[in-house]
N, C-alpha and C positions, 0 to 999 in steps of 0.2 A: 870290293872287286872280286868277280870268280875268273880260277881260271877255269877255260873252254877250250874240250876237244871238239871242234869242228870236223866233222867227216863229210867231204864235199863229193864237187866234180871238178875238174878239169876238160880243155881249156876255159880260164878267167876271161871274161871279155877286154880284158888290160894287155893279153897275150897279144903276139905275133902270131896268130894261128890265123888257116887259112879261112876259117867260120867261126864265129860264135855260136852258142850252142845255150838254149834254154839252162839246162840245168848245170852249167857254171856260172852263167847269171845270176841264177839262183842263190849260188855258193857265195860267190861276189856281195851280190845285196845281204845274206848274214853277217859276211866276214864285216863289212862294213860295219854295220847296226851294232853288232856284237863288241867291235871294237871303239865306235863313236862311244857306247855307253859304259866304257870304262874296264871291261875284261881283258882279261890277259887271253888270247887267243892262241892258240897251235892249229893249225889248218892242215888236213891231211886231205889231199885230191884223188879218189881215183881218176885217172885218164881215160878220155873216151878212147873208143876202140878205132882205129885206124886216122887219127890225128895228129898223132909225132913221132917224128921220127923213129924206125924201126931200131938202129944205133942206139936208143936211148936206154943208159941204166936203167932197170928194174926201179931204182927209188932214188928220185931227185929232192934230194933236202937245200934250202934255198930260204933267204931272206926275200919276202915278197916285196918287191920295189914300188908297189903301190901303195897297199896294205901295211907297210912298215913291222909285218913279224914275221915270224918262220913260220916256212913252209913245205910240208912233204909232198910230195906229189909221185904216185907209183900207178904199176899197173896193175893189172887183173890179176896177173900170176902171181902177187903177190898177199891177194886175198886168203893165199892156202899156204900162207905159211904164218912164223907167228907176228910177224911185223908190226901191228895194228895192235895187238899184247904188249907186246915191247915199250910200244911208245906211248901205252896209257900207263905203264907203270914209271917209264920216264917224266912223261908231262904232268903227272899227280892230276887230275883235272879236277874240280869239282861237282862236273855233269862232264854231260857228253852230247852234241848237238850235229842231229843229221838235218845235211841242206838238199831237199829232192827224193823221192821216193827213192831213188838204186841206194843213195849214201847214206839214207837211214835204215835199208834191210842192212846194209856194211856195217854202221854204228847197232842194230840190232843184233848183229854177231858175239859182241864183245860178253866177255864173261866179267860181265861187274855187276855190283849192285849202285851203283852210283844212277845218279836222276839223267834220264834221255828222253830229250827233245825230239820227238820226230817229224820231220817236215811231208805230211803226204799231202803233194798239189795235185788238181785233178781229180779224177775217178777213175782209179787203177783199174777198176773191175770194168768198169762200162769202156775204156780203151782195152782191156782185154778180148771181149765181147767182140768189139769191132772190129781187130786183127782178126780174131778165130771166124770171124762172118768174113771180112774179104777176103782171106788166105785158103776159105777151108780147111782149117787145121785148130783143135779145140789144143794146141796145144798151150799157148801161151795165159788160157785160162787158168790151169792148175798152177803154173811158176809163177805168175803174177799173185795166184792167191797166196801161195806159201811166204812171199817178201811179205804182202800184207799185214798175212797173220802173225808171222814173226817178227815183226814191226809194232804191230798191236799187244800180242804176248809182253 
């Protein structure tokens, strides 16, 4: 048995949220697998953006009632600080596993040299492509390449 930092998304399709959303599906079907096959799992969520409550602390730590282990679940602003440091020197993990292309450029942050998983679905480039052609705007080109690369890195 390893343990596993799982860096997801939030909302879980388990939630009271008002949508379900691709990429905590995503997180979902890991946490699942990851735990059916016998790992010790820590699940950390980033939260999508404008889905819970504004009220809500910075970092929601929580026994997932589904899932049956703990769970963090924070926001964005908490990407820049050390939180995500913190909790990989708490969890000891033996890797570190991203579910969804945003939560593995997050799990590509980390300064470890431990083994990372990363989950890139789709064609981050070829969906960038398409934003920058409907939008007119090459911007999302270069930000989606940099998670890439630093993903890939």
């Amino acid at each position: 048995m390893s343990r596993v930092l799982l860096v997801g998304m939030a909302p879980l399709p388990t939630e009271n949220a008002r949508r379900s959303y691709a990429p905590g599906l995503r997180t979902w079907q890991f946490a699942k697998a990851l735990a059916h096959a016998g790992h010790a799992v820590t699940l950390a969520c980033v939260r999508m953006p404008y889905i819970y409550e504004l009220d809500r602390p910075p970092i929601v730590k929580a026994r997932d009632p589904d899932l049956g282990f703990e769970r963090y679940d924070f926001d964005e602003r908490v990407l820049h600080a050390d939180f995500l440091a913190r909790l990989l020197r708490t969890v000891r993990p033996d890797c570190v596993v991203g579910a969804h292309t945003f939560a593995s450029w997050v799990a590509s942050t980390l300064r470890t040299a431990l083994p990372l998983w990363a989950d890139l679905n789709g064609h981050l480039m070829a969906e960038a492509q398409t934003k920058a052609c409907r939008d007119g705007d090459d911007l999302p080109v270069g930000q989606l390449w940099r998670w890439e690369q630093a993903i890939l890195d």
